[in-house]
C-alpha positions as CSV (number, residue, x, y, z in Angstrom):
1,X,-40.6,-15.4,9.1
2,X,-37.8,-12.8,9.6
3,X,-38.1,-13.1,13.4
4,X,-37.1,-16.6,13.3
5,X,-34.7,-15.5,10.1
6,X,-32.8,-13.8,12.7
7,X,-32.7,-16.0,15.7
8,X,-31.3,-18.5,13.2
9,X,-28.7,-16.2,12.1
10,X,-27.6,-15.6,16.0
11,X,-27.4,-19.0,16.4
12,X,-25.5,-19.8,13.4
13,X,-23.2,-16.9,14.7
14,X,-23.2,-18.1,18.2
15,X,-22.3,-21.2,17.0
16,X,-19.1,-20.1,14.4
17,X,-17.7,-18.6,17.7
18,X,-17.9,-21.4,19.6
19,X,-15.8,-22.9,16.6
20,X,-13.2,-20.0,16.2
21,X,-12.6,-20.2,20.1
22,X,-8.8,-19.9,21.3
23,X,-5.6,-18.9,20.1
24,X,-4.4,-18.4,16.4
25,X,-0.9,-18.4,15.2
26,X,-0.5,-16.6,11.8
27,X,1.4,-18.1,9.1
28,X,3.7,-15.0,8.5
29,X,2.9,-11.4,9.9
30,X,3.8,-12.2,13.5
31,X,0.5,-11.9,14.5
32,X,-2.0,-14.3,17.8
33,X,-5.1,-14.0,17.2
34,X,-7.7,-14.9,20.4
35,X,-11.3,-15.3,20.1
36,X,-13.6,-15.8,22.8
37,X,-16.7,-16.6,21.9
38,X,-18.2,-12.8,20.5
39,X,-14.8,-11.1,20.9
40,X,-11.4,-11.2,19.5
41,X,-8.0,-9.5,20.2
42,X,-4.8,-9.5,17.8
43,X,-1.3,-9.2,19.4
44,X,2.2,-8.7,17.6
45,X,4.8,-11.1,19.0
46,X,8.3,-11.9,18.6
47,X,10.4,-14.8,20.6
48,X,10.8,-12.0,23.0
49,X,7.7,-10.3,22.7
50,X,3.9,-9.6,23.0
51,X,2.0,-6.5,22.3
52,X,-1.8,-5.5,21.7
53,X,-2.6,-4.4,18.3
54,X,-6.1,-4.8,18.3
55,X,-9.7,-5.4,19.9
56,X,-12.9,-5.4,18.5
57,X,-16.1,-7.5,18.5
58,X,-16.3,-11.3,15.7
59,X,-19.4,-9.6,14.1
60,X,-16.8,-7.0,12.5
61,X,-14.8,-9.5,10.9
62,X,-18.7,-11.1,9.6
63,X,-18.2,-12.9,6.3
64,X,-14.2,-12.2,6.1
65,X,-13.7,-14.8,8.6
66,X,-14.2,-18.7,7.5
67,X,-12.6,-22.0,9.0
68,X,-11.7,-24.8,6.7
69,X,-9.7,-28.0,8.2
70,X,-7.3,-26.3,10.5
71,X,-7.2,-23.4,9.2
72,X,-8.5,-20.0,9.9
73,X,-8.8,-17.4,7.4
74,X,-9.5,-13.9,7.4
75,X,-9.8,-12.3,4.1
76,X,-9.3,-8.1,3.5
77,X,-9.6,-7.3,0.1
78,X,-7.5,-9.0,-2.3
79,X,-5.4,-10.3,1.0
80,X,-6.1,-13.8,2.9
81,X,-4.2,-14.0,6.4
82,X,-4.0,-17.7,7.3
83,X,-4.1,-18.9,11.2
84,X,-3.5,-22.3,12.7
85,X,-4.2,-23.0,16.6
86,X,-1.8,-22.7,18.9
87,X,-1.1,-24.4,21.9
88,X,1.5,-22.8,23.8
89,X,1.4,-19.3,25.5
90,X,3.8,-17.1,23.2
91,X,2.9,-13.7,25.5
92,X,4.7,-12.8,28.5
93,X,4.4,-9.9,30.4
94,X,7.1,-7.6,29.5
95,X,6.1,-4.3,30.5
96,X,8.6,-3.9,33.1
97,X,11.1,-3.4,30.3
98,X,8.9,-1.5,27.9
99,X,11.5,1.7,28.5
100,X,14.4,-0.6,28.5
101,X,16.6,0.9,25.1
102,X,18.3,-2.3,24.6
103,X,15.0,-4.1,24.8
104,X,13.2,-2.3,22.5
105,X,15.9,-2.1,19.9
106,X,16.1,-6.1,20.2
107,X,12.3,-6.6,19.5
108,X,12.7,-4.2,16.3
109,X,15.5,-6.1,15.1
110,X,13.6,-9.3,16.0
111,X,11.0,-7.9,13.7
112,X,13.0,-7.7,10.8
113,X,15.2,-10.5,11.2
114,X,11.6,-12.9,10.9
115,X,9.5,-11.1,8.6
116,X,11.7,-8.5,6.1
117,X,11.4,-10.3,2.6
118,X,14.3,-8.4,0.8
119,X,17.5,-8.5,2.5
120,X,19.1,-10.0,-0.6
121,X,17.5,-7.7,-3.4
122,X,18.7,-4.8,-1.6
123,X,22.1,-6.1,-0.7
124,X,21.9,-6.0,3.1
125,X,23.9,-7.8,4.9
126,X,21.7,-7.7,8.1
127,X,24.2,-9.7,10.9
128,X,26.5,-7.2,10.3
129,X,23.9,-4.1,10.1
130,X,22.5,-5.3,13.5
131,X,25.9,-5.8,15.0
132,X,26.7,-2.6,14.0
133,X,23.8,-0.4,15.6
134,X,23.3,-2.9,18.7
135,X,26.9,-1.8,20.0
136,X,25.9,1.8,20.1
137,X,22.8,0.8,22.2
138,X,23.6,0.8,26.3
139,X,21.3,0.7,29.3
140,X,22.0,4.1,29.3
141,X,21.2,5.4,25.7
142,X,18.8,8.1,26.0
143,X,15.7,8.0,23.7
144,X,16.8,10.7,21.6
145,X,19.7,8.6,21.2
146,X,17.6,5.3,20.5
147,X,15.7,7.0,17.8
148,X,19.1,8.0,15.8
149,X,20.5,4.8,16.3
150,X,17.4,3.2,14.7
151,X,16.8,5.7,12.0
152,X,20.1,5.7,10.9
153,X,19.8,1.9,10.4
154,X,16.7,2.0,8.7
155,X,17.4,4.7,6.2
156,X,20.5,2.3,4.8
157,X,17.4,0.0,3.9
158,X,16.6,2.9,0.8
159,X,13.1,1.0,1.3
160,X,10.1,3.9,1.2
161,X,8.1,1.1,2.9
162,X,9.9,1.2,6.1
163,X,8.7,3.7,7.9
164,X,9.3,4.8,12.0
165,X,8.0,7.1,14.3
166,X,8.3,8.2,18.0
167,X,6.4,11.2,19.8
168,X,7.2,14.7,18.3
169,X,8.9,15.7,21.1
170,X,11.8,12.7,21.2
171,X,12.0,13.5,16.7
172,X,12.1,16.9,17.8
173,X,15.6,16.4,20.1
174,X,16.8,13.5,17.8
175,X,17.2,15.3,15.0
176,X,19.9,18.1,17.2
177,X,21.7,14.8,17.1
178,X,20.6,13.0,13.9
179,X,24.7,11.9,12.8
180,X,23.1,12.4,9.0
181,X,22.3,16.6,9.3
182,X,24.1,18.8,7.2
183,X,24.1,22.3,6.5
184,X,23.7,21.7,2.9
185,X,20.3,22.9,1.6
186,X,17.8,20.4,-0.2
187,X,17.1,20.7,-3.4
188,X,13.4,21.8,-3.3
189,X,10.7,18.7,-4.2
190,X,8.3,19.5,-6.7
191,X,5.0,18.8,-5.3
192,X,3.3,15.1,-7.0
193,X,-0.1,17.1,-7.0
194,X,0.6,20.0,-7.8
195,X,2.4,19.1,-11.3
196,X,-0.7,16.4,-11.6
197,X,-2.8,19.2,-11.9
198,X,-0.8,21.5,-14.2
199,X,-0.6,18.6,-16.7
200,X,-4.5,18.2,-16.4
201,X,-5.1,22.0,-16.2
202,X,-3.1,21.9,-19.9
203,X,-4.4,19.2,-21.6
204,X,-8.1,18.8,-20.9
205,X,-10.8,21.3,-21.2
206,X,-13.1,21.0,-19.3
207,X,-12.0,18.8,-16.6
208,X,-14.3,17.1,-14.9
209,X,-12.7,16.0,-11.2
210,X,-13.8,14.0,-8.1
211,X,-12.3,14.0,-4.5
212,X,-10.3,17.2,-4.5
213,X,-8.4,16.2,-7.6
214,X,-7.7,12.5,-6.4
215,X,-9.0,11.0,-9.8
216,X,-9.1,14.0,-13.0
217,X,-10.8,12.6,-16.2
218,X,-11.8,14.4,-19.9
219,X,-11.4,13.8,-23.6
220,X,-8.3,15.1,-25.7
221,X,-8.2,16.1,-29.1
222,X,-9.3,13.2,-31.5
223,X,-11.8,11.5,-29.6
224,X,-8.7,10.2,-27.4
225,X,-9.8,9.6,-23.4
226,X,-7.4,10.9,-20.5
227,X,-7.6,9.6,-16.5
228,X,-5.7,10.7,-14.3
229,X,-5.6,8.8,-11.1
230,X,-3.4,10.3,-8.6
231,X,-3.9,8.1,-5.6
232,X,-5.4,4.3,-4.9
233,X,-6.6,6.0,-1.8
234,X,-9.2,9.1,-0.8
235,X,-12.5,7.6,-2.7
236,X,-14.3,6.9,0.4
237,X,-17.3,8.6,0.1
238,X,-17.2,10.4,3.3
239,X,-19.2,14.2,2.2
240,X,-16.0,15.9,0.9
241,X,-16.7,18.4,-0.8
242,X,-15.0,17.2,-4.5
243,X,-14.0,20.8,-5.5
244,X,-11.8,20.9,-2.3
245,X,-8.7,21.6,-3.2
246,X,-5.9,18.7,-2.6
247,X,-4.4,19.8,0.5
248,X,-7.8,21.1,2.4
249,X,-9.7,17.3,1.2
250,X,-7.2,15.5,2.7
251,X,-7.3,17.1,6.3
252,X,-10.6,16.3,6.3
253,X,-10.0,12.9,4.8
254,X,-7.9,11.7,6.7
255,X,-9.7,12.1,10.3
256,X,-12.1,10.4,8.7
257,X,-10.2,7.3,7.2
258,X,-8.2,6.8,10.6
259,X,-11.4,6.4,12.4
260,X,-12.4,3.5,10.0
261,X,-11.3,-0.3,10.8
262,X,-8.8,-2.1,8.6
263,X,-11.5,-3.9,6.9
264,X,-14.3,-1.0,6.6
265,X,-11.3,1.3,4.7
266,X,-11.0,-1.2,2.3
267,X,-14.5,-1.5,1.5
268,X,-15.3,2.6,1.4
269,X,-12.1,2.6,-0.9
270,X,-13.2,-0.1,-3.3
271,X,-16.6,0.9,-3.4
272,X,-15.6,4.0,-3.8
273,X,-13.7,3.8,-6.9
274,X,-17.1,1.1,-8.6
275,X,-19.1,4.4,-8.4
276,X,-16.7,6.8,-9.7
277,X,-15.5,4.4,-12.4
278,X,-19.0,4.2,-13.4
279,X,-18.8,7.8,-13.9
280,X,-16.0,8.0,-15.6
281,X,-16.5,4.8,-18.2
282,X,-19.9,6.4,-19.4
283,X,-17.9,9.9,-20.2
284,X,-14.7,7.8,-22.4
285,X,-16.7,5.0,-23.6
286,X,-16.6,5.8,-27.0
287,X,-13.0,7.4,-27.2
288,X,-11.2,5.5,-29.2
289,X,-8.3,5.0,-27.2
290,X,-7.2,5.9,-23.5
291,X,-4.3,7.3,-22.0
292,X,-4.1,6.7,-18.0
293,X,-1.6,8.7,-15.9
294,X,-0.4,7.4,-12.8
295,X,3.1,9.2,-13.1
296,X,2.2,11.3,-9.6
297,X,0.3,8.2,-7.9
298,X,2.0,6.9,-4.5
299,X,0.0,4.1,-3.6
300,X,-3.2,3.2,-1.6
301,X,-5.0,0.6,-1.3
302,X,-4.5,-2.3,-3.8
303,X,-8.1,-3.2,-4.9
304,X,-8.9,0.2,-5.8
305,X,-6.3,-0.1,-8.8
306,X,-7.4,-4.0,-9.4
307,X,-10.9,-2.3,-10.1
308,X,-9.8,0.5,-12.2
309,X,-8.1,-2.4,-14.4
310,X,-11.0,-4.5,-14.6
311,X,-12.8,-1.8,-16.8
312,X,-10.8,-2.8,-19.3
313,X,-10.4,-6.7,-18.7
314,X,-14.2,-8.6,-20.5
315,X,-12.8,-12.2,-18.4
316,X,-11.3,-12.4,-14.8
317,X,-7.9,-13.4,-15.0
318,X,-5.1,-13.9,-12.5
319,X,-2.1,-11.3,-12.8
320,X,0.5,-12.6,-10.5
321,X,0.4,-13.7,-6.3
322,X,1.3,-12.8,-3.3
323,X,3.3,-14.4,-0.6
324,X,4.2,-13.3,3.3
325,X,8.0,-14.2,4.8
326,X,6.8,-17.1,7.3
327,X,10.2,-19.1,9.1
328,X,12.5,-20.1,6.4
329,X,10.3,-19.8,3.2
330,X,6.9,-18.1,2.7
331,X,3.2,-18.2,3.7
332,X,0.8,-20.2,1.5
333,X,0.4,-18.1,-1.7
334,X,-2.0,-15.9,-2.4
335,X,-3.6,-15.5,-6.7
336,X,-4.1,-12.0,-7.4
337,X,-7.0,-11.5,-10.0
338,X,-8.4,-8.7,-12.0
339,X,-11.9,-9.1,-12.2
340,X,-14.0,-9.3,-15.7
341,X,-16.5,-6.9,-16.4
342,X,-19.3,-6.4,-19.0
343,X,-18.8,-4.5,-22.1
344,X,-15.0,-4.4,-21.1
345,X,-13.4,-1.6,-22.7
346,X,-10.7,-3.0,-25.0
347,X,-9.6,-0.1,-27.1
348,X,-5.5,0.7,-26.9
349,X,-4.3,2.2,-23.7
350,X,-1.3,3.6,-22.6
351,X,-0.5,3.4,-19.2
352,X,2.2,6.3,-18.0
353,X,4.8,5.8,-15.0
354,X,7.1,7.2,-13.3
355,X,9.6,7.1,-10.0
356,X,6.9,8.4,-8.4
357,X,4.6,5.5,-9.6
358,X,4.2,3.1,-6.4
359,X,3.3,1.1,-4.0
360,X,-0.3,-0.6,-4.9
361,X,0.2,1.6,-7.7
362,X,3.1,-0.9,-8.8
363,X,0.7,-3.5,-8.4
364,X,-2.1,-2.2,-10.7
365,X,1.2,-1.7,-13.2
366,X,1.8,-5.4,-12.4
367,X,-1.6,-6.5,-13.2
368,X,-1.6,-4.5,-16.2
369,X,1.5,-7.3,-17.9
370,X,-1.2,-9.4,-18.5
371,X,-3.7,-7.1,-20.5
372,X,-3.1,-7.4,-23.8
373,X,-4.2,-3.9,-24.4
374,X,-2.5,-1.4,-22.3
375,X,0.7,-0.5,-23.3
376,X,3.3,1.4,-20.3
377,X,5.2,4.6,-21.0
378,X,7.3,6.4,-19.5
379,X,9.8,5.9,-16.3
380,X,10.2,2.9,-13.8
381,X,8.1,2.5,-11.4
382,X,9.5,3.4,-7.7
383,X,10.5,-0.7,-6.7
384,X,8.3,-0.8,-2.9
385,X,6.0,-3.4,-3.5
386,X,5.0,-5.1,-0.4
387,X,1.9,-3.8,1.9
388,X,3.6,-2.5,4.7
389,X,3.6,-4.5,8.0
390,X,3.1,-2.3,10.8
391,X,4.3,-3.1,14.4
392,X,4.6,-1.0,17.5
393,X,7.8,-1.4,19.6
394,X,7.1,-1.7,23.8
395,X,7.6,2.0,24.2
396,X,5.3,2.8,22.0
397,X,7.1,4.0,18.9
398,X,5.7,2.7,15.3
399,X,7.9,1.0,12.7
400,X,6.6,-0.9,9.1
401,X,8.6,-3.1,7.3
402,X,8.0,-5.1,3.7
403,X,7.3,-8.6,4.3
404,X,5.8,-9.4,1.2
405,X,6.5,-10.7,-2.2
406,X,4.0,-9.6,-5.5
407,X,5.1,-11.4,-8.3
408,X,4.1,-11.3,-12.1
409,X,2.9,-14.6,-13.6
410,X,6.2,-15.5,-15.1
411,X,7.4,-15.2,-11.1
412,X,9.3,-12.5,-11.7
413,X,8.8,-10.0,-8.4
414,X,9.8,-5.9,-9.2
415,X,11.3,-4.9,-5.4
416,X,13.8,-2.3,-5.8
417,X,14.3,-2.3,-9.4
418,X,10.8,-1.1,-10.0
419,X,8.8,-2.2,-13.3
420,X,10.3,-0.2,-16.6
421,X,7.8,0.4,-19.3
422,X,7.3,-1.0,-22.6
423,X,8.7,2.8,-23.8
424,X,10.8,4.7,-21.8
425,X,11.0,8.5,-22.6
426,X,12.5,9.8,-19.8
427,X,16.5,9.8,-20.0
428,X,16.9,10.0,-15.8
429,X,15.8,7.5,-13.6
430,X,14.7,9.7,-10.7
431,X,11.6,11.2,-9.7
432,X,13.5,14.2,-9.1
433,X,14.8,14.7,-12.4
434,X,11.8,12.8,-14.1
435,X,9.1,15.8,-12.5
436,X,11.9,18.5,-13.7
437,X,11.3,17.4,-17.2
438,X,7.2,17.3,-16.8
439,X,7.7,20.8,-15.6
440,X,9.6,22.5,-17.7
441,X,7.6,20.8,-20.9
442,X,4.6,22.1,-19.6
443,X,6.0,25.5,-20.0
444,X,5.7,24.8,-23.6
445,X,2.5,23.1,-23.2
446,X,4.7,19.6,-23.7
447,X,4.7,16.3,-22.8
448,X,6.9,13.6,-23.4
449,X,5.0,10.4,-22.2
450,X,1.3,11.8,-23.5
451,X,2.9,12.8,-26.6
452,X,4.0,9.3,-27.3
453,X,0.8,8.0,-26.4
454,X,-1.3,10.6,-28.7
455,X,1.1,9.4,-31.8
456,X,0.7,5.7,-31.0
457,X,-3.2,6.3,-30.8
458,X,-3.3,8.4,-34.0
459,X,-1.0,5.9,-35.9
């Protein structure tokens, strides 16, 4: 019986192959997909141009991959990326001008001119940006040169999520010429996890910690329970050593994550975070309130905060959607849902934020709007939303852009402007400033937004 189990399984996914044959435009994302029969490949393309981005064999993409009608769809988590056939060939060959500066600056700016989603929330005019920066670029602008010109542009974006990269060796002579460098010194950053565990190391005792201090949990005075999650990334159980300190787990982390597909990450992160919220439920339980701090967390992986949430959610429930950039409008949208669980726990909690507070962070605050029973305090969250959409120029150089719209259920979407808190107790709205204050009330084994929470809880 399994022998014939399994022949009927290779046929059936012999078969779904056959089906998902030929070339797949996404709807948003800038993305061909090509399968042929057992394989597939993903290339980014613009108008003006084509690059690899990813090989790998159909049985990776297993049950994440399902055709209804006309359309393809290949689910990642909490994320759907929808395909439609496509007829014509959108790839040339154009790696006779992968080292051409004015060529590569083009397809960057063709990037963002199809696919960034908040030109108008962060008031930039972008004709006049790219007119701006293209005149500085010649045939004969070296790369050093092209790296300034491109940096420079970005950084007017004040968007975290846009990120760019070269070799070390063109940053290395771009920065002798970066028009931005000063001799003025930088006031020194206090460290998110190193203040994460001073406000821990003062306020619970014992501590009980997993991953190198990723996630910190214990009970306060008066039965009140404290979790501290620091990133939505890192719970991969991959035989860290969980007493590691911070900066030693995550140089062996991340070797480890990197070598993981887009799809496996996801997985190892979410179920992950199910096992050590099982952990962690069965400690605080029977507190009779919670206070989780994410004031030091700076993203991850969406669904690891979705799951955290649903601890305390007894009936799945949709908490906003999400939508690519896709021509003139947006990509089919995309419910975003916190899932129900058993024996929810539905005591008061206060959720605490800061500047700091981002990315999928944002989006586990997000989700947290519609749960009647957590309460935010403290700062705004940092305003960077989107997952990032990662792209590779024809030289080779890496740049990520925001192409994406969360918004709360009331359609209301928190780019740039961040989410403010139910109580705010910090007077600045920086991180900077915002950390300053943690620190120097921790000197005095103070407070401010776990103060507020422990008199709410003990009202």
């Amino acid at each position: 019986m399994k022998n014939i189990t399994i022949v009927l399984l290779f046929l059936f996914t012999i078969a779904n192959a056959q089906n998902y044959n030929g070339t797949w435009e996404s709807l948003g994302y800038g993305r061909l997909l090509t399968i042929e029969n057992e394989n597939f490949e993903i290339k980014d393309y613009t108008a003006i141009s084509c690059i690899a981005s990813m090989k790998g064999n159909l049985d990776e993409l297993a049950d994440k991959i399902t055709l209804t009608n006309d359309t393809l769809t290949i689910a990642n988590g909490i994320n759907h990326y929808f395909f439609v056939r496509s007829n014509s060939d959108k790839c040339v060959n154009q790696k006779k001008k992968k080292d051409d500066p004015m060529y590569n600056f083009e397809v960057l700016a063709e990037t963002f001119k199809n696919h960034y989603a908040y030109f108008k929330e962060r008031n930039i005019d972008w004709d006049k940006m790219y007119h701006k920066y293209r005149s500085r670029i010649t045939e004969n602008t070296t790369k050093p040169e092209l790296y300034v010109a491109i940096k420079e542009m970005l950084d007017e974006f004040g968007d975290e999520h846009i990120q760019f990269s070269a070799t070390d060796k063109i940053e290395k002579k771009a920065m002798q010429l970066f028009a931005k460098k000063s001799n003025e010194e930088k006031p020194k950053r206090i460290p998110s996890w190193k203040l994460a565990k001073q406000v821990a190391d003062t306020f619970l005792d014992p501590i009980k910690s997993k991953r190198g201090g990723t996630i910190r949990w214990g009970i306060l005075n008066d039965n009140i329970g404290y979790l501290q999650v620091n990133q939505m990334l890192g719970f991969g159980d991959y035989g860290i050593d969980d007493n590691a300190t911070v900066p030693e787990f995550w140089r062996q982390y991340i070797p480890k994550m990197s070598r993981k597909s887009v799809l496996a990450l996801t997985n190892d992160e979410h179920s992950g975070m199910v096992y050590l919220m099982d952990e962690v439920m069965k400690d605080l339980k029977n507190t009779k309130g919670l206070i989780l701090d994410m004031r030091f967390n700076g993203g991850g992986k969406d669904e690891v905060g979705l799951e955290i949430l649903s601890r305390f959610n007894p009936e799945k429930k949709q908490v906003g959607i999400k939508k690519a950039v896709h021509g003139n409008g947006f990509s089919t949208h995309v419910p975003i849902y916190v899932e129900g669980t058993e024996n929810a726990y539905t005591k008061p909690i206060y959720l605490l934020t800061t500047r700091a507070s981002a990315s999928a962070t944002e989006i586990c605050v997000l989700a947290s709007l519609s749960l009647e029973n957590i309460t935010r305090i403290g700062g705004n969250t940092e305003g960077i939303t989107s997952d990032m959409l990662e792209k590779t120029l024809p030289n080779g150089w890496e740049f990520s852009l925001s192409n994406e719209m969360y918004l709360d259920n009331n359609g209301k979407g928190y780019e740039h402007i961040g989410i403010t808190p139910d109580i705010v107790v910090y007077e600045s709205d920086t991180r900077a400033e915002q950390f300053q204050t943690i620190k120097t009330g921790l000197e005095s084994k103070n407070d401010l937004a776990i103060e507020k929470a422990l008199e709410l809880l003990n009202e």
